[in-house]
N, C-alpha and C positions, 0 to 999 in steps of 0.2 A: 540431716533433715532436708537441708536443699538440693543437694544430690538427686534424692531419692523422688524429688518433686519432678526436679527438672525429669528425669526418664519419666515418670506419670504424666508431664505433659508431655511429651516427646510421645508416648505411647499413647497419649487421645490424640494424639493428630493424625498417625499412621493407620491405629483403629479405622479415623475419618475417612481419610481417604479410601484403605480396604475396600470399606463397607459402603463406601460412594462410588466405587466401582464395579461394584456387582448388581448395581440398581437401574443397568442401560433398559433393563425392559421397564423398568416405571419415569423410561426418559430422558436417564444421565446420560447425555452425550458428550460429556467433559472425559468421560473414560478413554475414548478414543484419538483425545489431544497429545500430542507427542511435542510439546513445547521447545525442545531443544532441535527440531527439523531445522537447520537451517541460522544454528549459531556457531558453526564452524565454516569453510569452505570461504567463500564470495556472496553467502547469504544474509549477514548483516542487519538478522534480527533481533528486536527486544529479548530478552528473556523476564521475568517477572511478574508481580500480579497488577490486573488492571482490571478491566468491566470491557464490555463493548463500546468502543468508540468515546473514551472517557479521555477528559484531560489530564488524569495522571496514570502514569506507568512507572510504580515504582519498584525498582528490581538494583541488582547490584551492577556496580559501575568497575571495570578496571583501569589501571592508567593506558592511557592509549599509547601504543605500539606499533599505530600504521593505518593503512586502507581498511584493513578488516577489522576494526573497533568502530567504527561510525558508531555503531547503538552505544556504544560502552563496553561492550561486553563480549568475547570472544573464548569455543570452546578450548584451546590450546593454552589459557590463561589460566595461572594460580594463584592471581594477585589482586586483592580489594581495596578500592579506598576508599566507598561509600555503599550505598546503598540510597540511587536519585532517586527523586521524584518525580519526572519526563524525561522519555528516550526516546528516538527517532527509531524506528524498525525496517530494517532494508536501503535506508536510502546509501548514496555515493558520496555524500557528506558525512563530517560527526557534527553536531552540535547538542544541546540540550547537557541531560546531567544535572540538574540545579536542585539545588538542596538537600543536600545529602547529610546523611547519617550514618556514623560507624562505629558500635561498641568496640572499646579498646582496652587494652592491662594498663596501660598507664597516662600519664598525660602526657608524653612524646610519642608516643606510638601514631603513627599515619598510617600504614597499611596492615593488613591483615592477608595472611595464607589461609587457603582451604580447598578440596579436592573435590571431586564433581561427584562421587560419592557420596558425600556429605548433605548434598542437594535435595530437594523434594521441590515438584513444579507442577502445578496444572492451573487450569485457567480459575484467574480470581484468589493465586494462592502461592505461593512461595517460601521456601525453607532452608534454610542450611547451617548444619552445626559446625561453630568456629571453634580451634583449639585454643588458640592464643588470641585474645581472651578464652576462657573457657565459657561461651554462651551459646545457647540457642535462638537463633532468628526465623521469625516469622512475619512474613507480609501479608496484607491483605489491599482491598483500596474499592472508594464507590466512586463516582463520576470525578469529582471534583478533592475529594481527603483519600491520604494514605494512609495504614493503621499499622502500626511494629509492634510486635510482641516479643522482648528479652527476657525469656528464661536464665536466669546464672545460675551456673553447674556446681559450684560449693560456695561455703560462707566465706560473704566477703566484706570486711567492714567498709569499704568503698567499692561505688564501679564508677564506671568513665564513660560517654559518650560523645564521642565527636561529633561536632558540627560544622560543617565545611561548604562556605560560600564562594568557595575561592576557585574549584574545581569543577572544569567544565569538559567537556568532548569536545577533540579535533578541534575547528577552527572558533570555539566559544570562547572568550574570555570575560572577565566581569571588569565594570568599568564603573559600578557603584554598589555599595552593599550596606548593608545593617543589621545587626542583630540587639534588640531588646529584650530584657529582662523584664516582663510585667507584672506576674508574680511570682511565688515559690514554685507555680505550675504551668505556667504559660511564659512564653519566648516569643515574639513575630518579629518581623522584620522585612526585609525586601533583598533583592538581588538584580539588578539591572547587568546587562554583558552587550557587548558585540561580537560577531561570530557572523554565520551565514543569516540569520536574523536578525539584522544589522539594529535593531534597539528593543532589543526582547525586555521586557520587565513582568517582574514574580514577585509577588507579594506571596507573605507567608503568616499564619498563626500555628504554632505547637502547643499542644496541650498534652501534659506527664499527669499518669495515674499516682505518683507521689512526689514529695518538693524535690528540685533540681538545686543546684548552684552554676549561674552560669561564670567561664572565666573566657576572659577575651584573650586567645593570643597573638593573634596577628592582625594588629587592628578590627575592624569589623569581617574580617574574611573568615575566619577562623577560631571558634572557641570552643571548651570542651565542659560537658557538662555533666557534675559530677554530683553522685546519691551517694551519701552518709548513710552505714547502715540499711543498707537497699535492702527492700523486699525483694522475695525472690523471683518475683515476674512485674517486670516495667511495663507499662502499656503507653506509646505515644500514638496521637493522631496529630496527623500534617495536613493544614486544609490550602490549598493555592486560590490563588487569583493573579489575573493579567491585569485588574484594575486595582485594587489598596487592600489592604491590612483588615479594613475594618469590611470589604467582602469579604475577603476571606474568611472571618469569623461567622458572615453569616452562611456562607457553602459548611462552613464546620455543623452549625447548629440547626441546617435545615438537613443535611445527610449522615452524619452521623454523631449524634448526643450525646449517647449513650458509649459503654465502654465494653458491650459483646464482642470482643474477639470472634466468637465460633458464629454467632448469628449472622456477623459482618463477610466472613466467609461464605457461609453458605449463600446471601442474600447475592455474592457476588457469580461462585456457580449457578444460580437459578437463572441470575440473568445470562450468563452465558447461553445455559442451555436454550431458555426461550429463543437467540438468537440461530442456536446452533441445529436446532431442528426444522428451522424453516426448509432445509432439506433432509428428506429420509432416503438412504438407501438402503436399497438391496445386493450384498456381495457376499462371494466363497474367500476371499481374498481380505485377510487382515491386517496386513498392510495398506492395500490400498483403500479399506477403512480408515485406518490410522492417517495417510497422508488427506486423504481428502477432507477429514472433520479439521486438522491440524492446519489445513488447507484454508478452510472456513473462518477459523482462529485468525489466522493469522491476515487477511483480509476485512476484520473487523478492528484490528488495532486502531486504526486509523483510516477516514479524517476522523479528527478527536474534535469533542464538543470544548469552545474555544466563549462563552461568556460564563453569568453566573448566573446564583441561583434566581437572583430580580434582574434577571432579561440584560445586564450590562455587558458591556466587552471593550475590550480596547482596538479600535479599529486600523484598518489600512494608515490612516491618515496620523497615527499614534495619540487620538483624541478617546477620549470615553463615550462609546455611545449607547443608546438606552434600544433596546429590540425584542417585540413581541417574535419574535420566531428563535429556534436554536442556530447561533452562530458555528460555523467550525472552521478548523485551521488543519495543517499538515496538510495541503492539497498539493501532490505528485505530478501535477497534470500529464506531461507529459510520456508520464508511464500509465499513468492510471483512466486516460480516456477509451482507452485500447479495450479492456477487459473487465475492469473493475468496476467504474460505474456502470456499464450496460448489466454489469450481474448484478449491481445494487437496486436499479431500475426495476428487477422482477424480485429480490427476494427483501429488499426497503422499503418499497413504494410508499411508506409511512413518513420516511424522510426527507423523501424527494422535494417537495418544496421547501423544506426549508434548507435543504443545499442551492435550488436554486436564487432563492433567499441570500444568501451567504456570495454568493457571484455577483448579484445585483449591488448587494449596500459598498461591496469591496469596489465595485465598480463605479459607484459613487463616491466612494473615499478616497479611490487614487487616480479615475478614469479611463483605467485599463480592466477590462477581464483579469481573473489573476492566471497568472503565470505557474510559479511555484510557490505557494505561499505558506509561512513557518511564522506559527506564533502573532499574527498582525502586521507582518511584514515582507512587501515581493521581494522575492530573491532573484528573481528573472532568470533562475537556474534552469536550461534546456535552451531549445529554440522553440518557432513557432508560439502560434495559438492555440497552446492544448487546452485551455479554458474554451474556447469557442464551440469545440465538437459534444461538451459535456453539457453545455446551457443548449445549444441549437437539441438536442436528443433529448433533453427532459421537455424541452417546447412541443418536437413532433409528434413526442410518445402521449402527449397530452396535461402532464405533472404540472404543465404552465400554462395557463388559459385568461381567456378574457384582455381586458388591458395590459395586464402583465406580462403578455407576447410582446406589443410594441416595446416595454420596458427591455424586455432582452434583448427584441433585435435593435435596439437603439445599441446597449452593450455590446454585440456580439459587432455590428456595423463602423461603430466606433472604433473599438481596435483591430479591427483588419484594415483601420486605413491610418493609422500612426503612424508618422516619420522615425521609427526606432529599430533597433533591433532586424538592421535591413532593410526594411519595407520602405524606403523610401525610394532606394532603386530598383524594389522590384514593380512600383507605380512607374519606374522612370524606362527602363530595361526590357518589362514582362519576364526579368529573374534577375537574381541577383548577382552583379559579375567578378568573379574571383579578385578582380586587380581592382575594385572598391569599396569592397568591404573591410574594413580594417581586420575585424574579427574571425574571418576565414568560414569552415562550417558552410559555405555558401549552397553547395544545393543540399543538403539538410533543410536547412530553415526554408528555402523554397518549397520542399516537397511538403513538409508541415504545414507551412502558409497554403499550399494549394490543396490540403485536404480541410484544411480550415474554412478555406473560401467558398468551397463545394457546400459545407453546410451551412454557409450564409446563407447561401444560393435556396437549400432547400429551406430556409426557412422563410426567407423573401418570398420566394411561389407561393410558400402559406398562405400568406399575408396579401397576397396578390402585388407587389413589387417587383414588377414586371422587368423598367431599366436596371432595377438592382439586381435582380435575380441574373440576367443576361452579362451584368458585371463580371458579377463573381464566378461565374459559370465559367467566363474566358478565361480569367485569374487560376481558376482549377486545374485549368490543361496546361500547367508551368512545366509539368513535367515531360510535353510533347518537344520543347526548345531546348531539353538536355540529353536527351534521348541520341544516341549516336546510330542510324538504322546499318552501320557498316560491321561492329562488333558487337550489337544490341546489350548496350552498355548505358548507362546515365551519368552526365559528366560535367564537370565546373566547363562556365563558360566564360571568357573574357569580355569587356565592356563591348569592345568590335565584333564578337560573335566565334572568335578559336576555341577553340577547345583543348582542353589541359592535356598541356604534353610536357615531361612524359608522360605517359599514362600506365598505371600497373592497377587491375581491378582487383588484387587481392592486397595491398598496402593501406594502411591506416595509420596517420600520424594523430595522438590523442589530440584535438582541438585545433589542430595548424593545419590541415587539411581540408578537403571539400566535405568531410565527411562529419558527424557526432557519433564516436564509438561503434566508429564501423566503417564497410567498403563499400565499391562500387559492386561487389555480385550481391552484399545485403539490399542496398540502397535503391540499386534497379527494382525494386518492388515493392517499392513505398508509393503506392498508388490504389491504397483501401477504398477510395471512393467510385474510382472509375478504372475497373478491372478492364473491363471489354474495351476502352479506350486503350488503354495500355497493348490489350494486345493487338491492335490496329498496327500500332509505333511499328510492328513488328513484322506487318507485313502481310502473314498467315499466321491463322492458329497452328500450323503444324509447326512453324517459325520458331512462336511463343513458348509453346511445349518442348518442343528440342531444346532451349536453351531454359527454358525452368528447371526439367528433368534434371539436367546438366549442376546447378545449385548443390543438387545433397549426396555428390558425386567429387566434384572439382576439389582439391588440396591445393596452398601454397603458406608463399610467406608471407603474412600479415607487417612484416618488420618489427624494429626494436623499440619503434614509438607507439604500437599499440596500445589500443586502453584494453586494460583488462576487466570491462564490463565483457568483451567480446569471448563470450565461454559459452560451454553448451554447445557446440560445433558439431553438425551433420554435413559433411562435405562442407559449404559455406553458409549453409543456414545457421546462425546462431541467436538457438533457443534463450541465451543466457540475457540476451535484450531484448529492450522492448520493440526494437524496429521490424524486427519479424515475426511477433507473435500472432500476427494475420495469415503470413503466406501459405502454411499446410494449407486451407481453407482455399488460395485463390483453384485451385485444382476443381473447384467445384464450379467455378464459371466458365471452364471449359469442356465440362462435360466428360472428367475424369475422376468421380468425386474417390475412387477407389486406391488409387496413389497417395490421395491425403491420409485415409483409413491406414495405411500400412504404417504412414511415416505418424499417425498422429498414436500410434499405439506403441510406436518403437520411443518417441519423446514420453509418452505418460511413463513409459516402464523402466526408459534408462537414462533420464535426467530428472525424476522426480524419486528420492528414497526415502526410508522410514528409517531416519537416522541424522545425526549434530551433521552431516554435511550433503545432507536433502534437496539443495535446490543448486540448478547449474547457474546461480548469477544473484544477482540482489534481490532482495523477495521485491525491492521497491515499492513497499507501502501498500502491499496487498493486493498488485499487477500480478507476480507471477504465480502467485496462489490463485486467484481468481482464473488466469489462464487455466488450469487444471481442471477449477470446478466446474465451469462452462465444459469442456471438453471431455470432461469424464463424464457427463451427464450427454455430453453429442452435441451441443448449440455452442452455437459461436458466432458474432457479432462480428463482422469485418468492414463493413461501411461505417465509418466512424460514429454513424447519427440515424436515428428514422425506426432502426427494431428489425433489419433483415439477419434474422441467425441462421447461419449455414448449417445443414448436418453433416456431421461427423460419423467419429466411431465409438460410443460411448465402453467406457470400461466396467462402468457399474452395470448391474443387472435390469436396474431399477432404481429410479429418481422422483420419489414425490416431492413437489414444488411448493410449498406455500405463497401464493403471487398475493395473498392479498383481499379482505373481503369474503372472507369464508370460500375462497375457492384452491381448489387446489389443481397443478399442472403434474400429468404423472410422464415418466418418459419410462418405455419399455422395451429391452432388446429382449426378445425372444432370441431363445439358442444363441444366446451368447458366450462366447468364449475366449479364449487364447488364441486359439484358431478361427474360430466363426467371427471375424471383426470386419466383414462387407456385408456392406446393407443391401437386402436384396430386394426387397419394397417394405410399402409403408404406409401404416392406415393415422388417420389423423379424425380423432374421435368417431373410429367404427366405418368411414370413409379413404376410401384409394386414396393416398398419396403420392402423386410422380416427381413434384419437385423436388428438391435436395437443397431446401430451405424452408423456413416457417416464419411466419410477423409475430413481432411483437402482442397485437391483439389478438391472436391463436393462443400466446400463452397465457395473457390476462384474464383472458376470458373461462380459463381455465378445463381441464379435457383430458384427454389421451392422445400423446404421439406411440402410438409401437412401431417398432422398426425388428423385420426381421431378418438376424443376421446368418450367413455363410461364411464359409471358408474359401472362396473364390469370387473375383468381382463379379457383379452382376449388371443388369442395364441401368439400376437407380439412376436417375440423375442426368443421363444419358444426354438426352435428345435437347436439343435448341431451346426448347419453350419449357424446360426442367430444370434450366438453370438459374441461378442468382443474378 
């Protein structure tokens, strides 16, 4: 009889899905999610079911085996030890993994096998039948609780479920734990660890749809809880909290009370979709449907909503604090100011302050903007002030107004002038000199600090901060004193002013060099804020352009201390980091936007696939997805701050925007193709367009860009006063 069950539920879930994917015209854009893009390779993403931007992602966890388990989870694995509750997606770290759960055959059993085969995935949903146990697994999860559904495949007078507080990802360990029995149906407990979150705390409550028995085996890290006589479908819900036990019970009983499995699903696809429609395209191209919603997906994992459900959180400062707006954590900065916020700015705008919210209180808890921040706590993971570029762009774009400008630029003003992380020499210097920084990296963090500064600057002229503005303005040009005009190269400099010899621009030792995950042919164009400057250094624009061209041309040897972030490689451009995801684009400030069109259609087509090893590098939190979406739509964001999107070569046909306010932004390539991927002009709501860029308030305001394309470059863009 339970046999016969488990394939009836096995066969309503398959039914579901079917039948939820033949509904794209009344909506479902969960059809077109290809969840597994980018769990094999150097991609580094979650797999599992979550919601948009929720604090838990629970999906299954393997034991880590290296670089490419950061999430947990990797397609080349056959091996389970849980099924967490949070997982990091993309990032160059592991951590997270906590609180896990694994039906098991017996009380010794730790790990389980299962083949990818077995799998079913899409957003909001997760499945896979295990042999050994013989069970059926199903996830589902709402912002804050995850929900398991265990089918067992025949009668069993006992089943077993592991509970496992012990197991964490890469550099997580637990350094305090408990687990309680409170009734025959409830278990909570807590988990505290150090790892790259150096004092992460998870409170937890589990509620079972029938009585458990729990048994401790390994102190509080580890017990296995075990049903007499088990019905043949277990239902748990896991609800978390960063702040106690006794929140967590109430994220349980304000989001889900109830014990619908399939309504808990659904409610979770709908929110996807709501999110996922906020763009419509138009394409012949099924694939590059697929990567672009997949795209979307995965851009929305994270930042995760990081309090509860009565406004608390655990803050910077590892105090409990009380907050009228939504807190959130997993902030990438350093990958994610590049692409990802400037796309959240137009298809968020709901969120926007209360991210800017989340910068300010952090910055009141620790006194720095945050850096990379995991869980309540800076990791100071990167260089620079990638916080800076993301507060100073929600201030210009307007998301920040009134008093609450001086609040930011007091933040933003404050840590650009920190004795930390550098910056002490480069107040002392005007950069920082290879033979005093202990930490190496040196002009990295210069050229980030100087695009940082830049948008002080623009945000001081707001404000009317005249001496300040002039500050930081000087501070921005760091990159003109690394600048070598002999081999037009950008270069670590010594206290006295020499320059790094030897010198080889295609060497990268990972972290012991001038460089962060990359060379001097990347690094010379780290200079998003002040292109036209850059190309002064140089001399001539013909200068400039000779040795640009020359970038996605040049080969060599990076050496044997490479990081392998640095993937994705076109001559030396590599796509696979975030240091060059502006440069296609700088082609447009010299009035070549048609070289970017070639090379930005050659990256959409052969570093982005519809398949487990889809992305050339770490999706990093929803950077290199983002990069796509922007670019397969034709806009793109290269000044780190302020709304200047450059056009492109869009790949879709057709992009309706929802910005916000009942308006919608539509983008149109006429005759577009495989071939027709140069814009030959360009009406901007029914009106000539000659620039080869658009503002931010052209999109808010909502309209039509059409762009009509050829198969050969044209003048777009052309001329002096057309440019960015």
């Amino acid at each position: 009889m339970r046999l016969r069950l488990y394939f009836l539920s096995l066969g309503v879930s398959l039914l579901t899905m079917f039948s939820l994917s033949a509904t794209a015209a009344d909506g479902d854009y969960t059809r077109f999610v290809n969840p597994r893009i980018g769990t094999g390779g150097h991609g580094h993403v979650f797999l599992g079911a979550n919601v948009p931007f929720g604090y838990i992602q629970l999906g299954p966890t393997q034991p880590t085996s290296g670089w490419d388990w950061c999430s947990g989870y990797h397609h080349s694995d056959s091996v389970l030890i849980g099924f967490g509750h949070q997982h990091l997606s993309g990032t160059g770290i592991g951590d997270l993994g906590d609180v896990a759960l694994l039906p098991v055959a017996t009380r010794e059993q730790r790990r389980v096998l299962f083949t990818h085969a077995q799998e079913t995935v899409s957003p909001g949903y997760y499945a896979i039948k295990l042999g050994e146990p013989n069970v059926y697994v199903e996830l589902t999860a709402t912002k804050r609780v995850g929900m398991h559904r265990y089918t067992f495949g025949a009668d069993q007078t006992e089943a077993f479920v592991r509970l496992d507080l012990r197991q964490g990802i890469g550099w997580d360990h637990v350094s305090e734990c408990q687990m309680v029995q409170e009734s025959p149906t409830t278990v909570s407990g807590y988990r505290h660890s150090i790892g790259w979150a150096n004092r992460q705390k998870d409170f937890f409550v589990m509620e079972f749809s029938q009585p458990v028995s729990l048994e401790k085996v390994d102190g509080d890290t580890t017990g296995v809880l075990t049903l007499s006589r088990p019905a043949e479908t277990l239902l748990v819900k896991v609800a978390m909290s960063a702040v106690s036990v006794a929140n967590a019970k109430l994220n349980l009983q304000a989001e889900l009370p109830d014990w619908d499995f399939g309504a808990t699903v659904a409610a979770a696809r709908k929110a996807w979709n709501d999110e996922l429609s906020k763009i419509s395209i138009k394409t012949n191209d099924e694939h590059v449907r697929r990567i672009f919603y997949t795209a979307m997906y995965h851009s929305m994992i994270a930042p995760s909503v990081f309090n509860d459900v009565n406004g608390q959180y655990r803050g910077a400062d590892g105090k409990v604090h009380e907050g009228n707006f939504t807190n959130y954590t997993t902030l990438s900065l350093w990958d994610t100011y590049r692409s990802a916020h400037p796309l959240q700015t137009i298809i968020h705008p709901e969120k926007q302050a209360d991210m800017a919210e989340t910068f300010l209180h952090i910055f009141k808890e620790q006194g720095k903007l945050p850096v990379w921040h995991l869980m309540g706590n800076e990791t100071d993971c990167m260089v620079g002030n990638p916080g800076i570029p993301v507060l100073a762009d929600l201030v210009l774009k307007g998301y920040v107004t009134g008093q609450d400008r001086e609040r930011a630029y007091e933040a933003m003003r404050t840590s650009a002038m920190l004795d930390e992380r550098g910056m002490k020499y480069l107040k002392e210097y005007g950069y920082i000199p290879f033979d005093k920084d202990e930490t190496n990296e040196t002009v990295a963090k210069g050229l980030e600090y100087a695009l940082a500064d830049w948008c002080v600057a623009q945000v001081a002229k707001l404000l009317g901060k005249k001496a300040d503005y002039k500050y930081f303005m000087q501070r921005s040009k760091l990159y003109q004193k690394h600048f070598d005009p002999k081999d037009g190269f950008i270069k670590g400099l010594s206290s006295t002013g020499e320059r790094r010899t030897p010198f080889n621009p295609f060497r990268s030792a990972h972290r012991i060099d001038d460089f962060t995950e990359g060379n001097a042919w990347q690094y010379t164009w780290l200079v998003p804020h002040d292109v036209h400057g850059l190309v002064k250094t140089f001399g001539s624009e013909a200068r400039f352009i000779e040795k640009f061209d020359s970038l996605f041309i040049v080969e060599g040897d990076l050496g044997e201390e490479a990081s392998p972030d640095i993937s994705g490689l076109i001559g030396q451009y590599a796509h696979g980091n975030e240091p060059s995801h502006h440069i296609l684009y700088m082609y447009n400030y010299v009035g070549q936007p048609w070289k970017g069109a070639k090379l930005l259609r050659k990256t959409m087509k052969e570093l982005y696939f519809d398949d487990y090893d889809g992305l050339s590098g770490n999706e990093d939190v929803g950077q290199m997805s983002a990069w796509y979406i922007l670019s397969a739509v034709g806009l793109y964001q290269v000044e780190p701050a302020g709304g200047k999107y450059c056009i492109g070569s869009p790949v879709v046909d057709e992009a309706a925007i929802n910005v916000g306010d009942g308006r919608t932004f539509t983008v149109k390539a006429t005759n577009n193709s495989a071939e027709n991927i140069y814009v030959q002009s360009a009406m901007l709501n029914g009106k000539p367009l000659t620039k080869s860029y658009i503002m931010f308030s052209d999109i808010k305001r909502g309209g039509t860009l059409e762009l009509m394309m050829g198969p050969t470059p044209g003048n777009f863009g052309t001329k002096a006063k057309d440019r960015p």
